[in-house]
SEVEXBA-538821 format. One record per residue (C-alpha): residue number from 1; residue in three letters; x, y, z. Coordinates in Angstrom, 2 decimals. Example, Ala and Ser with C-alpha at 12.3 -4.5 7.8 and 13.67 -1.06 7.14 Angstrom:
% SEVEXBA-538821
{resi->1 resn->Ala X->12.30 Y->-4.50 Z->7.80}
{resi->2 resn->Ser X->13.67 Y->-1.06 Z->7.14}
END
This chain:
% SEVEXBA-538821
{resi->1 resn->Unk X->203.22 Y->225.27 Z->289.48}
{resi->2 resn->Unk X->202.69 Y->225.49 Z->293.32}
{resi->3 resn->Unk X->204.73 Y->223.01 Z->295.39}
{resi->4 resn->Unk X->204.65 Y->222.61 Z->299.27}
{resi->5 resn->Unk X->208.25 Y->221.58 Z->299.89}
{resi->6 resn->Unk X->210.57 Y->219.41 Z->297.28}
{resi->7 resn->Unk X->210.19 Y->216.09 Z->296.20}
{resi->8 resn->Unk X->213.18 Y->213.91 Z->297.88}
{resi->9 resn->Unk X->213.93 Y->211.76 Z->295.18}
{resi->10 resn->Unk X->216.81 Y->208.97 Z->295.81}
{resi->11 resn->Unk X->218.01 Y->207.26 Z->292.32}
{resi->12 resn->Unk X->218.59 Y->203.69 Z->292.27}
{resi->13 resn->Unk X->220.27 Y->202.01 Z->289.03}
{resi->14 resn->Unk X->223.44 Y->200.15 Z->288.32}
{resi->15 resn->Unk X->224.30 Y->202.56 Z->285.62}
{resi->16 resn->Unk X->226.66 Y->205.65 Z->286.71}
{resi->17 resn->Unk X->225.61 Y->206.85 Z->282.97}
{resi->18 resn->Unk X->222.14 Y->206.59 Z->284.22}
{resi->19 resn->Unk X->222.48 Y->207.83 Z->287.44}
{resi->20 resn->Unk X->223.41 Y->211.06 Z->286.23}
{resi->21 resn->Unk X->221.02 Y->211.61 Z->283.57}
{resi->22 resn->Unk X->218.67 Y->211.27 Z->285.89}
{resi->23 resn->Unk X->219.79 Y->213.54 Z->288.25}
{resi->24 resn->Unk X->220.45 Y->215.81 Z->285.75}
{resi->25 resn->Unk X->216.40 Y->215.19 Z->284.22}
{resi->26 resn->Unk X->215.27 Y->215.63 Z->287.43}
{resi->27 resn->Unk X->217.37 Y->218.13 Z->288.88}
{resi->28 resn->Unk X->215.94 Y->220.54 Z->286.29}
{resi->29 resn->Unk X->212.84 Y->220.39 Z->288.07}
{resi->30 resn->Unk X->211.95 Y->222.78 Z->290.56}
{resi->31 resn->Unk X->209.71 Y->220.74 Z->292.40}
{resi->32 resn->Unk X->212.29 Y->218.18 Z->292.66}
{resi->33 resn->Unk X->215.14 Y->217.56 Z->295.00}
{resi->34 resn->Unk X->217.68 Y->214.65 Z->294.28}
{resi->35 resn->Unk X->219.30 Y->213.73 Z->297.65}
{resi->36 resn->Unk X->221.16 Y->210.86 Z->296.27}
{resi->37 resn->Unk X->222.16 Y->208.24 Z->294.21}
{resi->38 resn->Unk X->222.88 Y->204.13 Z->294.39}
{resi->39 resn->Unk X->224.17 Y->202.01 Z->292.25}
{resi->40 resn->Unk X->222.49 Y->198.55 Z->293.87}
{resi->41 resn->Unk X->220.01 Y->198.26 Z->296.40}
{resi->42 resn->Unk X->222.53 Y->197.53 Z->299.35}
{resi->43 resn->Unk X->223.67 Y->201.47 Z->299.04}
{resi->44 resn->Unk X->220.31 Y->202.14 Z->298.57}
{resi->45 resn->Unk X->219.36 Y->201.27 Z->302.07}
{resi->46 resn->Unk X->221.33 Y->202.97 Z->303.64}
{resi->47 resn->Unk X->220.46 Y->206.03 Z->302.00}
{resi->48 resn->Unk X->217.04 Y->205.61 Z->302.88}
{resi->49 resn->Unk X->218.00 Y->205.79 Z->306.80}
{resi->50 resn->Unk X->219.83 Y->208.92 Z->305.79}
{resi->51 resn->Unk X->217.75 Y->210.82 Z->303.95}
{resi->52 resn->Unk X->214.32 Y->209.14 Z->304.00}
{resi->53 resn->Unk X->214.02 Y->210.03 Z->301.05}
{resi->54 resn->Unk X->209.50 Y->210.97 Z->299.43}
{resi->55 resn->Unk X->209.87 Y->209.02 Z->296.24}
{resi->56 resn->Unk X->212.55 Y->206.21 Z->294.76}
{resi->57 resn->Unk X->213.31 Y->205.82 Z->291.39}
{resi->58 resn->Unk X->214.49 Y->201.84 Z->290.35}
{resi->59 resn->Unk X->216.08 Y->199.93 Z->287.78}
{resi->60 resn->Unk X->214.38 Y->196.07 Z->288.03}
{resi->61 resn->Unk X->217.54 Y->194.85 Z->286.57}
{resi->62 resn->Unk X->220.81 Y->194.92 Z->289.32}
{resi->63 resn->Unk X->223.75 Y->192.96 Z->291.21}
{resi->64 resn->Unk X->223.70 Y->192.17 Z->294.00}
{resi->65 resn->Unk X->220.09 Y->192.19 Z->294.76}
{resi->66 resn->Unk X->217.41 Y->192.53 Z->291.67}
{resi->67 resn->Unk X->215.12 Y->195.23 Z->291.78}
{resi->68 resn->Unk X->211.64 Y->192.92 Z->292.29}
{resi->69 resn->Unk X->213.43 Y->191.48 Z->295.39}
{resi->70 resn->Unk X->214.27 Y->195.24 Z->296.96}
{resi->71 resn->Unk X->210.89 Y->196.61 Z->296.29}
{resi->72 resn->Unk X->208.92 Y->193.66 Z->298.10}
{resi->73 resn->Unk X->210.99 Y->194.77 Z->301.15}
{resi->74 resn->Unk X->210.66 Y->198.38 Z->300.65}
{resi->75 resn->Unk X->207.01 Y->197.99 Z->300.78}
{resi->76 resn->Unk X->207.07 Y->195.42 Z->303.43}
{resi->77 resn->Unk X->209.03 Y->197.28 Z->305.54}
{resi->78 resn->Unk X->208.96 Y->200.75 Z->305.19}
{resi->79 resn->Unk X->206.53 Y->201.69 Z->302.37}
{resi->80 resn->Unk X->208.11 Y->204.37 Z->300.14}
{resi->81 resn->Unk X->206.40 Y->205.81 Z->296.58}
{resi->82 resn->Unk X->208.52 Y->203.75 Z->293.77}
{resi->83 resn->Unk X->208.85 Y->204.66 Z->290.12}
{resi->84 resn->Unk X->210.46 Y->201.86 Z->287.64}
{resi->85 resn->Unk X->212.73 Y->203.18 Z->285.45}
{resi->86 resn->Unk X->213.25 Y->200.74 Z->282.83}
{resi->87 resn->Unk X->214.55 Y->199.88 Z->279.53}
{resi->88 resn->Unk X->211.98 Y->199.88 Z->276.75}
{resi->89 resn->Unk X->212.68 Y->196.42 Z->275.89}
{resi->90 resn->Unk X->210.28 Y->193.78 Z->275.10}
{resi->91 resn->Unk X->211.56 Y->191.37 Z->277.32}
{resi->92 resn->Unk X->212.08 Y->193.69 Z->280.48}
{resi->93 resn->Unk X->208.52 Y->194.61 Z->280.16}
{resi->94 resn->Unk X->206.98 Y->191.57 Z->281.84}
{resi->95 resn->Unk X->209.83 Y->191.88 Z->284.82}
{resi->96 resn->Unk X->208.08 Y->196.24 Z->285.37}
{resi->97 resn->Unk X->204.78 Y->194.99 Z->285.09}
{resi->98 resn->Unk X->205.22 Y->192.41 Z->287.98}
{resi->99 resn->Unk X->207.15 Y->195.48 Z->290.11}
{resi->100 resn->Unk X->203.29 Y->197.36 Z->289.31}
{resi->101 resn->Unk X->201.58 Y->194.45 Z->290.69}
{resi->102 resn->Unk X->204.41 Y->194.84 Z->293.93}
{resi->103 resn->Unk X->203.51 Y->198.19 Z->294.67}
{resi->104 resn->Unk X->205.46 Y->200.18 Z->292.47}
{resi->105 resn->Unk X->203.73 Y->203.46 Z->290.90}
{resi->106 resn->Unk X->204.86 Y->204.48 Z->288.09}
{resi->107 resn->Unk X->206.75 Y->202.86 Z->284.78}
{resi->108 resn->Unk X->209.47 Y->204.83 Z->283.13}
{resi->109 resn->Unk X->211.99 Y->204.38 Z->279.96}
{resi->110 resn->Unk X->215.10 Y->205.42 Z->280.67}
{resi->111 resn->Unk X->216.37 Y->208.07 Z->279.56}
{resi->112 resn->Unk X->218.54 Y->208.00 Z->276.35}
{resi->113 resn->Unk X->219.84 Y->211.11 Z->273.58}
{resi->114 resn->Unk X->217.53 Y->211.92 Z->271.05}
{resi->115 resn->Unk X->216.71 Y->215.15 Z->269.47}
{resi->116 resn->Unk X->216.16 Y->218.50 Z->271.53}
{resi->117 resn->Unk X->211.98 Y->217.65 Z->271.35}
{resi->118 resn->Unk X->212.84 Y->214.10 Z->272.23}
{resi->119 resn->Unk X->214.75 Y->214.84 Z->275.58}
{resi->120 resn->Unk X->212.08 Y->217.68 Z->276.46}
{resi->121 resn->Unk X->209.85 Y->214.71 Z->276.11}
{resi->122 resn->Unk X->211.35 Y->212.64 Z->278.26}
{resi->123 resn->Unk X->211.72 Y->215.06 Z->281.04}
{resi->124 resn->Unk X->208.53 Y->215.83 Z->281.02}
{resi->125 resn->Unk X->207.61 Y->212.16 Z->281.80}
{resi->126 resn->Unk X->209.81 Y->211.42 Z->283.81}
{resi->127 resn->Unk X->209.69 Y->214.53 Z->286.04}
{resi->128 resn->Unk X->205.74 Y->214.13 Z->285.80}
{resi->129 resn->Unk X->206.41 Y->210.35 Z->287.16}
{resi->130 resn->Unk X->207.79 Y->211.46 Z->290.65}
{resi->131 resn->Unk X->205.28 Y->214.34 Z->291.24}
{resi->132 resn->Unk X->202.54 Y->211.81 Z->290.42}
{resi->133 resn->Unk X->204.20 Y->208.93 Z->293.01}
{resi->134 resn->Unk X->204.83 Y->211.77 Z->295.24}
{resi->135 resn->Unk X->201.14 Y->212.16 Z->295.67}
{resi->136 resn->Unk X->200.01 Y->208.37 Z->295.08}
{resi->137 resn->Unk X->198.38 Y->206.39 Z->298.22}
{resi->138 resn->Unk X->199.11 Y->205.18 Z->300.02}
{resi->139 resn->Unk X->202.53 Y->207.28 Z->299.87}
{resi->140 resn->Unk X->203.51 Y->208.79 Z->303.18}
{resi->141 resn->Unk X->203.23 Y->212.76 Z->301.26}
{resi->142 resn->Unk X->200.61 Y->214.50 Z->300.52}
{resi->143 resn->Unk X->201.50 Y->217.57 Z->298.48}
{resi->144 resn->Unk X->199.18 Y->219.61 Z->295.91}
{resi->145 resn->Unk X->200.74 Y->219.53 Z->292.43}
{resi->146 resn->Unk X->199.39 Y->221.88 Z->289.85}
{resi->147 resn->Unk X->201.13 Y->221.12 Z->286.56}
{resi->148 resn->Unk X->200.17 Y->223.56 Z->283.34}
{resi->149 resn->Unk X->199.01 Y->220.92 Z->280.33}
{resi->150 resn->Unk X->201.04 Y->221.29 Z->277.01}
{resi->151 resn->Unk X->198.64 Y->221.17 Z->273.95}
{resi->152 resn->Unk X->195.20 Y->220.07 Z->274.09}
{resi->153 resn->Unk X->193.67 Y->217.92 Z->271.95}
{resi->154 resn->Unk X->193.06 Y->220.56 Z->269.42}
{resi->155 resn->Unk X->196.52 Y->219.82 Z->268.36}
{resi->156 resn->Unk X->195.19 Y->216.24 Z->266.75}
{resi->157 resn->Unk X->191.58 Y->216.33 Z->266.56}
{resi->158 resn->Unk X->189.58 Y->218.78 Z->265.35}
{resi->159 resn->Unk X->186.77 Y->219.38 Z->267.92}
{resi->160 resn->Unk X->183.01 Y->217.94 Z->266.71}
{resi->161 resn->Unk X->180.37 Y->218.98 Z->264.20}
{resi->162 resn->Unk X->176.98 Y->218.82 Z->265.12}
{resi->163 resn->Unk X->176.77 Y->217.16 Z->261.66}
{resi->164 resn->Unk X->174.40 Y->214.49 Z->261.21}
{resi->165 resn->Unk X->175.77 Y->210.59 Z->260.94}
{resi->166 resn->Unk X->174.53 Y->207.07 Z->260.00}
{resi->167 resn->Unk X->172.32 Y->206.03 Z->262.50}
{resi->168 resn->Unk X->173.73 Y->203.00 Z->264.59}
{resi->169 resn->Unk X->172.30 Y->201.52 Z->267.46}
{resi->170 resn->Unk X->176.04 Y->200.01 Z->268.22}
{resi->171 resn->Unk X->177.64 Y->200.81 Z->271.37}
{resi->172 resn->Unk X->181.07 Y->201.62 Z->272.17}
{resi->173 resn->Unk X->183.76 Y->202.45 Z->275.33}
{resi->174 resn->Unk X->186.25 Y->204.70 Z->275.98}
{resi->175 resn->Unk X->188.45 Y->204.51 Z->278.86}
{resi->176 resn->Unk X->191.15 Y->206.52 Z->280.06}
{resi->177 resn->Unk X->193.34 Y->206.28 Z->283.33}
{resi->178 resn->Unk X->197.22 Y->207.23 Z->284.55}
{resi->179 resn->Unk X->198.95 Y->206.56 Z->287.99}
{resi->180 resn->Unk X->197.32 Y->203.23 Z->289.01}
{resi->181 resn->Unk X->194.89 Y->202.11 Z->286.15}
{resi->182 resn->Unk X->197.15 Y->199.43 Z->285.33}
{resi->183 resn->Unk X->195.56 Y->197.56 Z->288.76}
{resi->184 resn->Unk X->192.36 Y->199.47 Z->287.80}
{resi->185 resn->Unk X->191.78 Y->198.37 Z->284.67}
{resi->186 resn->Unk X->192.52 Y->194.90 Z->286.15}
{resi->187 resn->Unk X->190.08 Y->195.07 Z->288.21}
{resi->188 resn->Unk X->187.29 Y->196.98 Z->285.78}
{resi->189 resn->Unk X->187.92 Y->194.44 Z->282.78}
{resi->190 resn->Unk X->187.90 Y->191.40 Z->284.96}
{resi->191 resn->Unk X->184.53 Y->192.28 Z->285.65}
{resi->192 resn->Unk X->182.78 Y->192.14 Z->282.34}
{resi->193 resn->Unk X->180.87 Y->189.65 Z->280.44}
{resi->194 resn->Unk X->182.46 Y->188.21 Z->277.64}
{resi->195 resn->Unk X->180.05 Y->190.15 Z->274.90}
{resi->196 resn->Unk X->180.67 Y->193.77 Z->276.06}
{resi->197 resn->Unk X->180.62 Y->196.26 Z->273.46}
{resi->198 resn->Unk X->184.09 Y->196.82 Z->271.83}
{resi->199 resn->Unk X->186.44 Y->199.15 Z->274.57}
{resi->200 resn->Unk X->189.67 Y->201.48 Z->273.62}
{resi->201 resn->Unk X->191.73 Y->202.04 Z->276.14}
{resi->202 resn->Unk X->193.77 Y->205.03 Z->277.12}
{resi->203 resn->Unk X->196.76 Y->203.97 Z->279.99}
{resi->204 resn->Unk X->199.62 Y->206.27 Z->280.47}
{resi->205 resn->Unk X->202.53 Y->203.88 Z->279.89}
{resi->206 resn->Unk X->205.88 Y->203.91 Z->278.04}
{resi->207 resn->Unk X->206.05 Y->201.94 Z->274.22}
{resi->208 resn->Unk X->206.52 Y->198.20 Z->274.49}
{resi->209 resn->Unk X->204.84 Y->197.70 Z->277.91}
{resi->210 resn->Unk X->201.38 Y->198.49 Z->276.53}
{resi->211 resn->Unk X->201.57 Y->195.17 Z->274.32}
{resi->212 resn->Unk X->203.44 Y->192.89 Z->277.18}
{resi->213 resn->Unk X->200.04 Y->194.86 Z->279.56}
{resi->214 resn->Unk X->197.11 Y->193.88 Z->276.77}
{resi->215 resn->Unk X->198.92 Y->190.07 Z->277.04}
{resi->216 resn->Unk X->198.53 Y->190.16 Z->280.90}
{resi->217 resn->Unk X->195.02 Y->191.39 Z->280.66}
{resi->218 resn->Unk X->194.09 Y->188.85 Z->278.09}
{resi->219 resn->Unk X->194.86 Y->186.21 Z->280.20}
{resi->220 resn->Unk X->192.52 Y->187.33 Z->282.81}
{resi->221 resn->Unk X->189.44 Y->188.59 Z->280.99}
{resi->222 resn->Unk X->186.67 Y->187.51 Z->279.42}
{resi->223 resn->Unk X->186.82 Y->189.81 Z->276.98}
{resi->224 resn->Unk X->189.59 Y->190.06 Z->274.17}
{resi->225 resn->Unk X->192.68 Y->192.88 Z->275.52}
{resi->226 resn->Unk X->195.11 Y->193.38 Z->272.60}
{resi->227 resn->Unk X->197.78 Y->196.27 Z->271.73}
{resi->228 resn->Unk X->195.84 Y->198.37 Z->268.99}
{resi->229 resn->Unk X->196.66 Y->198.56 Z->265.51}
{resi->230 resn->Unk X->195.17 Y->201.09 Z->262.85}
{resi->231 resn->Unk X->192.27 Y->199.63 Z->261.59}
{resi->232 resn->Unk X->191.75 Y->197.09 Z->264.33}
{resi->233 resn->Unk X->187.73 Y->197.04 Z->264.68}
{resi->234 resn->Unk X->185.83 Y->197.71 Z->267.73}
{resi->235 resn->Unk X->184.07 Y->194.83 Z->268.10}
{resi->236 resn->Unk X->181.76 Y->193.07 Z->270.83}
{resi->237 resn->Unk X->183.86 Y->191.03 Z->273.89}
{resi->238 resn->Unk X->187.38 Y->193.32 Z->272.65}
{resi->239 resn->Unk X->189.24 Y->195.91 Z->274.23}
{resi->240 resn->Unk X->191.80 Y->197.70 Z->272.74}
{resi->241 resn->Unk X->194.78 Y->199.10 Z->274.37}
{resi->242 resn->Unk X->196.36 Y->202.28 Z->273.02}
{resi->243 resn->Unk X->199.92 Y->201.48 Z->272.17}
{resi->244 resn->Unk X->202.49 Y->203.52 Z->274.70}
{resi->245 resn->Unk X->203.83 Y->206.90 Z->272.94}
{resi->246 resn->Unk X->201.11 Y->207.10 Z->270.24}
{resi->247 resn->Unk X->197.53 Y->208.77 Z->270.33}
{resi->248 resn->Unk X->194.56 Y->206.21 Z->269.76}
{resi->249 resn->Unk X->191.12 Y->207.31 Z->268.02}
{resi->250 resn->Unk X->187.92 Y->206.12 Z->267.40}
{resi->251 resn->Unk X->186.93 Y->206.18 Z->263.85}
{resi->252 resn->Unk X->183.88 Y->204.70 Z->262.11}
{resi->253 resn->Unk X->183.19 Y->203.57 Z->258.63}
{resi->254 resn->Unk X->179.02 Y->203.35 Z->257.98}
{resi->255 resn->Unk X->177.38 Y->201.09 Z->261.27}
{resi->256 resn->Unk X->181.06 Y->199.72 Z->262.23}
{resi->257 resn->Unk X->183.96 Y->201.41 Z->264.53}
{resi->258 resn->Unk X->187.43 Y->201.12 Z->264.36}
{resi->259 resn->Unk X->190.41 Y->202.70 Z->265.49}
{resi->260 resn->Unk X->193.36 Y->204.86 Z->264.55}
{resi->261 resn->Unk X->197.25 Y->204.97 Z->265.72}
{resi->262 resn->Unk X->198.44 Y->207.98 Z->265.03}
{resi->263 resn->Unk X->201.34 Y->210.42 Z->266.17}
{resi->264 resn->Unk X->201.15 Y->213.78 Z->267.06}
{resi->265 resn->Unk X->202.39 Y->216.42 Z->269.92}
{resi->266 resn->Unk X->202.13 Y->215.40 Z->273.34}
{resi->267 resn->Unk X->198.69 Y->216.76 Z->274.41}
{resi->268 resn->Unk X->198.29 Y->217.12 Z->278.46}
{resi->269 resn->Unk X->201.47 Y->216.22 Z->278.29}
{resi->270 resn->Unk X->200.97 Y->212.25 Z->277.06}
{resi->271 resn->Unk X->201.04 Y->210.93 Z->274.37}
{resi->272 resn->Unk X->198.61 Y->208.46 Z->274.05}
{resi->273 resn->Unk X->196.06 Y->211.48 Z->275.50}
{resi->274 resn->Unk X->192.46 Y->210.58 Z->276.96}
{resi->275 resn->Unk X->191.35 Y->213.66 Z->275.47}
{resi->276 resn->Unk X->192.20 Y->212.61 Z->271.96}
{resi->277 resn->Unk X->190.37 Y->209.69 Z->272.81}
{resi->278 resn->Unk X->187.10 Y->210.68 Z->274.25}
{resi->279 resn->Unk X->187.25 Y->213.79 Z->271.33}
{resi->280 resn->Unk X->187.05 Y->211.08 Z->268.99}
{resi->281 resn->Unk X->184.48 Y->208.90 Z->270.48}
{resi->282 resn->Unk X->182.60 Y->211.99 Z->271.25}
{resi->283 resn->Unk X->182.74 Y->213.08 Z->267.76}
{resi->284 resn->Unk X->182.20 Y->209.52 Z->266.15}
{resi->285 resn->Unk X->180.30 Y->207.65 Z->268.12}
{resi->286 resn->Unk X->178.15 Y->210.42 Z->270.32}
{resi->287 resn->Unk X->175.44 Y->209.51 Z->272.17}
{resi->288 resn->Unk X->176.42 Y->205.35 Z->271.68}
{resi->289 resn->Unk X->179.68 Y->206.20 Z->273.61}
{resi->290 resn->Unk X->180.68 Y->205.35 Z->277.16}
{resi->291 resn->Unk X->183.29 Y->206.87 Z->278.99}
{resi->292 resn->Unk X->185.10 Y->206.22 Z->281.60}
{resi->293 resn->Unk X->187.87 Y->208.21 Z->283.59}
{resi->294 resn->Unk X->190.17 Y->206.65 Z->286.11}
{resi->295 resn->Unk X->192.61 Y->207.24 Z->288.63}
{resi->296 resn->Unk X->195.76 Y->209.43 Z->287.72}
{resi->297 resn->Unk X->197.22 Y->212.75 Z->287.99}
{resi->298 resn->Unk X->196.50 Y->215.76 Z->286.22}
{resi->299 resn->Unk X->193.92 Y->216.95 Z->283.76}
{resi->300 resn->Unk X->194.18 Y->214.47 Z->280.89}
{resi->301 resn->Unk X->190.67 Y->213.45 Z->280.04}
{resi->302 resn->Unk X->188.75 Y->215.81 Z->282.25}
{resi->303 resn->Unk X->187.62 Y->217.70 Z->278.69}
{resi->304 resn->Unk X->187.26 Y->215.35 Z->276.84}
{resi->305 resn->Unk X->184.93 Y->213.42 Z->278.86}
{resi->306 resn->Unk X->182.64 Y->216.79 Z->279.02}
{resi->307 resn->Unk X->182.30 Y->216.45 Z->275.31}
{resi->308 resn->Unk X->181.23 Y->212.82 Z->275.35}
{resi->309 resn->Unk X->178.63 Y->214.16 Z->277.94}
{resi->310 resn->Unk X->177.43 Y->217.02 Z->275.85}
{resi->311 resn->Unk X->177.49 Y->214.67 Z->272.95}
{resi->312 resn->Unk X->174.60 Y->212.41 Z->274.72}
{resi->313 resn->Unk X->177.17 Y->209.58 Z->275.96}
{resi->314 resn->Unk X->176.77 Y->207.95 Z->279.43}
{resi->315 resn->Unk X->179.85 Y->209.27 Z->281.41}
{resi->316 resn->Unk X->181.58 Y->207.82 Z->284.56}
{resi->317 resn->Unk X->184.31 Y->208.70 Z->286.98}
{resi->318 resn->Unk X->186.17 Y->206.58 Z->289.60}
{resi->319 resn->Unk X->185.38 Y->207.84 Z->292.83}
{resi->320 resn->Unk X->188.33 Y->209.88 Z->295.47}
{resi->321 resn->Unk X->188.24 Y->207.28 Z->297.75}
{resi->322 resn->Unk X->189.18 Y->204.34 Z->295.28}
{resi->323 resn->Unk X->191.51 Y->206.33 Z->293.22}
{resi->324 resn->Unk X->195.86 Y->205.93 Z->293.71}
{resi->325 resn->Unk X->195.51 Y->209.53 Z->292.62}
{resi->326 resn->Unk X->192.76 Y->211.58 Z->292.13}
{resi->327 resn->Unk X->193.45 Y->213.68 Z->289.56}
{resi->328 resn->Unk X->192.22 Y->213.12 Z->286.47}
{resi->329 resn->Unk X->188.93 Y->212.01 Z->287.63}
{resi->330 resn->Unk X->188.31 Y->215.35 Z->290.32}
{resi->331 resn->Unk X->189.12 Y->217.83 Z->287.07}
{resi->332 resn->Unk X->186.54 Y->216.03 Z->285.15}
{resi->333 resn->Unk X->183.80 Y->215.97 Z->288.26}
{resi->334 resn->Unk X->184.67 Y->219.72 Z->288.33}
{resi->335 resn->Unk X->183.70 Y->220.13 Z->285.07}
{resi->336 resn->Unk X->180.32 Y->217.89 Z->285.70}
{resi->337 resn->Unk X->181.87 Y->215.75 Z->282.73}
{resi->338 resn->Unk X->180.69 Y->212.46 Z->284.78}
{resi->339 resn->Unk X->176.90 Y->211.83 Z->284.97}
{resi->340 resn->Unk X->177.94 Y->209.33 Z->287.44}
{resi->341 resn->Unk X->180.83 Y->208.84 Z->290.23}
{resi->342 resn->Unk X->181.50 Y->205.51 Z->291.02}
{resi->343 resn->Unk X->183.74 Y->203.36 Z->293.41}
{resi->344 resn->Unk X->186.18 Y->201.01 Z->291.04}
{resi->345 resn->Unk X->185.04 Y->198.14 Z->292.43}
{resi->346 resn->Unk X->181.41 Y->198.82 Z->291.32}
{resi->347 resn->Unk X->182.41 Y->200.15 Z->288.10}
{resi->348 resn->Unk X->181.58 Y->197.60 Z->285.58}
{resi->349 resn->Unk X->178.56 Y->196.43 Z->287.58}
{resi->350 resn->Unk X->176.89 Y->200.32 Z->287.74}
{resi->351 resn->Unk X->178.05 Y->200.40 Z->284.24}
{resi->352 resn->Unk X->176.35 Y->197.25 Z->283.14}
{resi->353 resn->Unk X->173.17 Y->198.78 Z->284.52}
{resi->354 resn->Unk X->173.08 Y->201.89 Z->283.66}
{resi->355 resn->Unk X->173.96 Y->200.87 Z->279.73}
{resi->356 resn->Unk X->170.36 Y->198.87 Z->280.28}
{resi->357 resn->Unk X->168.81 Y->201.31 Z->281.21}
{resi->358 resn->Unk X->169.85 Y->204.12 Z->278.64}
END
């Protein structure tokens, strides 16, 4: 890993327990430089003018002053990369989606004990997190992060035969983003017709937020958004969200496609993984697959999307200029995985097109 300089990272939660998990999580890191800890956002402040600190990390849920409340004026005032850190808790999720829609970065689950692969799991998250806000616009850093991928998606899909399938004239999408889809996909979905062909959905997120997401989304699309389930079918006018901390496949029975939840090893260091994703669509669907990689950080997707493209699908990436972070997306234009690079705001209408014109 090459870093310019360490991440200042201030910690803001109400929890001393927390506080020093988190220092200790994030202290392990290299990169990473903890200059401080608050317990509400009143301390916090005044940190800030001491240490001015690259990224903050924030519990929604405080005295004093709730966390919502502080990061309107954070990013009113003196705009400052945020990462939620928040219970995974059903009803807590709506409260971190909101802070998303504030400006905040990042959602994390706090940290809690759990066996040695479960912590290592965690750290890797939530150190990942902060380098990833660290680098988000329109954050006042701008540091190069190179971070080494775990497994790939070997370690839960099989790469694809050239074996011949059922012919099926049935299209469908795969999308994958990290840091930042969740206003991307917004945006993307919002855009479609009602009678798309079915979408799954790769976003980084923590379990439990992914459902309380596909309910925000559904209320703003035409199509159908709903939290996958194993065997849920990909149909016309329904996109499927892969649930947080499991991997999400295409599969396909005959003409019709479906998907699978399934568990496995972190691969790129997620879990859900884009690459398991576009693997299976690649393999399964091939040349009546779409894909689409969005803004985030890292490498998570960038393969995967080259074997949709060598597999005959129609491939797109969001362009540098609309991306939080362009990560994800530049790997996979390195590769020449996308046959097209697109602005978001264009997205679905190029996409729309172009699936016309195949």
């Amino acid at each position: 890993m090459t870093v310019k300089g360490k991440i200042k990272t201030l910690i803001v939660d109400d929890s001393a327990l927390v506080r020093q998990t988190l220092a200790d999580v994030l202290g392990s890191d290299s990169a990473i430089e903890v200059i401080g800890a608050a317990a509400d956002p009143y301390y916090a402040v005044e940190k800030i003018k001491q240490h001015a600190p690259d990224v903050i990390t924030l519990d929604v849920e405080m005295p004093r002053m709730d966390g919502l409340t502080f990061l309107k004026r954070i990013m009113a005032q003196h705009p400052i990369p945020v990462v939620i850190v928040s219970s995974l808790a059903e009803d807590g999720s709506e409260t971190a989606l909101r802070a998303l829609e504030y400006g905040a970065v990042e959602i994390i689950a706090k940290p809690k004990l759990g066996t040695k692969a479960f912590i290592r799991e965690s750290q890797i998250r939530i150190c990942d997190a902060v380098k990833a806000a660290a680098v988000a616009k329109p954050g006042r850093v701008n540091r190069q992060l190179t971070v080494e991928p775990k497994f790939s998606a070997d370690a839960v899909l099989a790469k694809p035969s050239t074996r011949a399938m059922l012919k099926t004239t049935e299209q469908i999408i795969a999308v994958g983003a990290s840091t930042g889809g969740t206003e991307a996909l917004r945006i993307f979905l919002q855009a479609l017709p009602h009678d798309m062909p079915g979408i799954a959905i790769v976003q980084h997120m923590p379990e439990h937020f992914t459902k309380a997401f596909a309910r925000r989304l559904n209320s703003l699309c035409r199509v159908t958004v709903k939290e996958a389930v194993t065997g849920d079918r990909l149909l016309r006018g329904t996109a499927l969200i892969a649930p947080g901390n499991q991997h999400l496949l295409v599969k396909r029975s005959g003409a019709n496609y479906f998907v699978e939840v399934r568990q496995g090893p972190l691969v790129n260091r997620h879990r859900p993984s884009v690459d398991v994703l576009f693997r299976s669509a690649a393999r399964y669907a091939g040349k009546n697959a779409i894909g689409v990689i969005m803004t985030g950080m890292g490498d998570d997707g960038a393969r995967g999307l080259l074997e949709m493209k060598e597999a005959g699908a129609l491939t797109f990436a969001q362009n540098e200029e609309s991306c939080v972070v362009f990560g994800m997306p530049k790997e996979a234009i390195g590769l020449n995985a996308a046959r097209h690079i697109v602005p978001l705001e264009q997205l679905a209408s190029v996409l729309l097109a172009k699936m016309t014109h195949q």
